[in-house]
N, C-alpha and C positions, 0 to 999 in steps of 0.2 A: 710107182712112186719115184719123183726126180730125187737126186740128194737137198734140194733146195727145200723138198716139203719135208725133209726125215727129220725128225728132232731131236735137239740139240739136248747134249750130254753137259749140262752146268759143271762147274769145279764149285767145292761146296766154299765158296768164299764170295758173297758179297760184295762188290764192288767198293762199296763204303770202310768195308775191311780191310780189303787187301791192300798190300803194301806199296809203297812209292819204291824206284829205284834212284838212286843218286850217282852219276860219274864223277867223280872229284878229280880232274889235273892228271888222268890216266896217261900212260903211256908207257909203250912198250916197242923195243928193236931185234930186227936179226940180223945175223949176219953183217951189227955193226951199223946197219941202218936203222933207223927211225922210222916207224912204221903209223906210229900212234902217236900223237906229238902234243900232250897236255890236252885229253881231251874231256872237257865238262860237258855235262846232257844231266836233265832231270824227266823221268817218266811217271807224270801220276799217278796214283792210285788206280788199277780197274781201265787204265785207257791204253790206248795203241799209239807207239810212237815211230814212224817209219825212218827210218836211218838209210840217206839216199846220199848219192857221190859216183860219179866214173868210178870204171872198172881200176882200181891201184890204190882206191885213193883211203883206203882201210877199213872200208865197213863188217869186212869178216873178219878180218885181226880186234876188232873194237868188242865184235860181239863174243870171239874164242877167249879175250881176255875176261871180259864181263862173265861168261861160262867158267870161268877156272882154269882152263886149257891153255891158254900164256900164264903165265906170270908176271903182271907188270912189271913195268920197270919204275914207278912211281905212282903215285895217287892214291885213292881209295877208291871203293867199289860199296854203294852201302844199299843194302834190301830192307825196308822197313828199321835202321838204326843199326842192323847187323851187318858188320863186314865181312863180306863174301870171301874178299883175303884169308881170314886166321881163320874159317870155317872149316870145321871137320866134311872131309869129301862128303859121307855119306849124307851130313848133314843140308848140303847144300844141293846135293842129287835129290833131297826129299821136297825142296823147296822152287829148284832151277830148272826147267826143262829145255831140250833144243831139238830142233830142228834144222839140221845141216841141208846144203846144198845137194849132195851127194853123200848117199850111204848102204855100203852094202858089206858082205858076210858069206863066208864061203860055209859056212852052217848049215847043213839040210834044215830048214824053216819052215811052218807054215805063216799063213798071214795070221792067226791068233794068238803063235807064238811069239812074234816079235811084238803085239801089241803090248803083251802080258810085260813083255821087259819093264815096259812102263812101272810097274811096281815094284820090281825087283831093291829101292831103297824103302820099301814101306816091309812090314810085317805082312806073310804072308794071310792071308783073310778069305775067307769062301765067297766071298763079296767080288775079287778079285777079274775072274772070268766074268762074269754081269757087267762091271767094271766096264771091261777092255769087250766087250760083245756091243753096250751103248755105243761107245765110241765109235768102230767100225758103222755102225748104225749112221750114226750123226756124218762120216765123213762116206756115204754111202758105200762101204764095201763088205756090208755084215753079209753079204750073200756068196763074196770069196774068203770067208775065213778059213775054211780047210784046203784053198788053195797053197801049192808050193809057192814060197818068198819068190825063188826064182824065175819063175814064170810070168812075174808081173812088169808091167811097161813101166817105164820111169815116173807117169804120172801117176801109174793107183801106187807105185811106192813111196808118192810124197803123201798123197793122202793116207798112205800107213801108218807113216812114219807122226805124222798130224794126230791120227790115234793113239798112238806110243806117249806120245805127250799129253794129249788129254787126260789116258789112263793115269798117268803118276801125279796128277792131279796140281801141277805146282803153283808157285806163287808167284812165281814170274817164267813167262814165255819167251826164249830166243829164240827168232826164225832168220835163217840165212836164204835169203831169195826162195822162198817156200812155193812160189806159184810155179817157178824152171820144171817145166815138162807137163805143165796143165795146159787145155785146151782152155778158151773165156768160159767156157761155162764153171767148170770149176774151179777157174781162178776166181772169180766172182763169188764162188758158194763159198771156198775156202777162208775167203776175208773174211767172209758175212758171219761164217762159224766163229772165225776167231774173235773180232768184236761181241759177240753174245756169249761168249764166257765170263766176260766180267774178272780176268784176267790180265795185270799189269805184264803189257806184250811189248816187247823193241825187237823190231822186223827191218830186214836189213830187204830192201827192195829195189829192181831197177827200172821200175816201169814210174815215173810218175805220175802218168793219171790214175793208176789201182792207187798210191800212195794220198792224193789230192782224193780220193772217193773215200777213203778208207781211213786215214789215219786222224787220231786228233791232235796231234801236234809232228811235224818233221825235222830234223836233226840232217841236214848236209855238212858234207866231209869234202874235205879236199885237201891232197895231198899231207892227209893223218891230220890236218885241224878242221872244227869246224868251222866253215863258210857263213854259214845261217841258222836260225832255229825259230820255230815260232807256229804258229797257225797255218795251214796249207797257204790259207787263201794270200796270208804275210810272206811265204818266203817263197811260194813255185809264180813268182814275178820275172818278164823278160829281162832284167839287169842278172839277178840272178844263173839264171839259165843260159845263158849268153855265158858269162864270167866263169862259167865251173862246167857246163857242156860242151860249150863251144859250138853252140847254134841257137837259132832264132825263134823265138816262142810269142805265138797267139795265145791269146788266153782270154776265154769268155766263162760266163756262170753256165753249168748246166739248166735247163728251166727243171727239169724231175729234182732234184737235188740243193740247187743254190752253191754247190761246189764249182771249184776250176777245173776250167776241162783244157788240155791242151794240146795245138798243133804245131808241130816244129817243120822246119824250113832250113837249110845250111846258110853257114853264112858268108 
């Protein structure tokens, strides 16, 4: 069985339910710079919204702010009407999940254990190991869960880590470049998973054709403002692309899909 056929571990929240996220006029500095520079984004209910911009240009200070981990310097943060600001930690650990670029643990680990972290803001439950065993399942690696953490290549650690989040079941998804160290095959399964949770997700990403296949709305950044927002097929246009990459972009519809597919060119 490929991971592509293993089935998917739902969050018990209906798309129709789950919450909207709102960016209000965020931002945030270090070291006296501006890193985040008033920046608004809205992510609907239950959809994926990719958060795209060269490498400087804030999408992982955007997403550690929106997580808790900065502290703005301005704006609000709202998850379904609730301000993620004046949120008690554990409360918004019950609700927020991430998924970093990079993450590791000098912890003697298994892979089940680190799944289980996943709950660790929820009350502990017998449910828990079932829980995080699905997950593993859905992100195919229930067959190394009493593998050592450390033994694992950087790709089945992002797909760990993908279960870690699953497990804690939340209400909104942050993933920083989530596909870094997957071959296509699981970059592909990895989206496809995350779109069928039904999970309001902002995923900071640099590839824009997984973004253009994958997301239902994109948010580009540059230089900490946004550039653009809108519909893939609206904003990954060669003015665009040009203007904020600094290269030349083809762009035709897929025939499987009806999405933008694209080839760059320097300029």
């Amino acid at each position: 069985m490929t991971v592509l056929d293993t089935p998917v571990l739902r969050v018990p929240t209906a798309a129709s339910d789950a919450p909207s996220l709102s960016v209000a006029g965020v931002s945030w500095s270090a070291d006296g710079r501006l890193i985040v520079d008033g920046v608004g984004l809205s992510v609907p209910p239950g959809t994926m919204t990719g958060l795209l911009g060269p490498n400087g240009s804030g999408k992982s200070s955007l997403l550690r702010t929106v997580a808790g981990t900065h502290r703005p310097d301005g704006g609000r943060i709202l998850l379904g009407g609730s301000d993620l600001g004046t949120m008690r930690r554990r409360d918004r650990a019950r609700r927020v999940a991430v998924v970093e670029q990079e993450s590791t643990t000098d912890v003697p680990l298994q892979v089940l254990d680190v799944v289980l972290l996943g709950r660790t803001p929820h009350r502990a439950s017998a449910s828990d190991e079932a829980l995080a065993l699905a997950a593993l399942e859905t992100v195919g690696m229930h067959d190394l869960a009493d593998r050592d953490w450390h033994t694992l290549s950087g790709g089945e650690r992002q797909r760990v880590h993908l279960a870690r989040a699953i497990t804690q079941q939340p209400e909104l998804l942050l993933l920083d470049e989530p596909t870094n160290h997957l071959d296509i095959h699981y970059q592909l399964a990895l989206l496809t998973h995350v779109r069928s949770l039904g999970v309001t997700t902002l995923a900071a990403l640099h590839d824009l054709n997984l973004a253009a296949a994958y997301c239902d709305q994109v948010v580009v950044l540059a230089g900490g403002r946004v550039a653009a927002a809108g519909a893939p097929s609206e904003v990954l246009v060669p003015e665009v692309v040009r203007t904020v990459f600094g290269v030349d972009a083809d762009i035709h519809l897929s025939p499987r899909t009806g999405r933008p597919v694209l080839t760059f060119s320097p300029l």
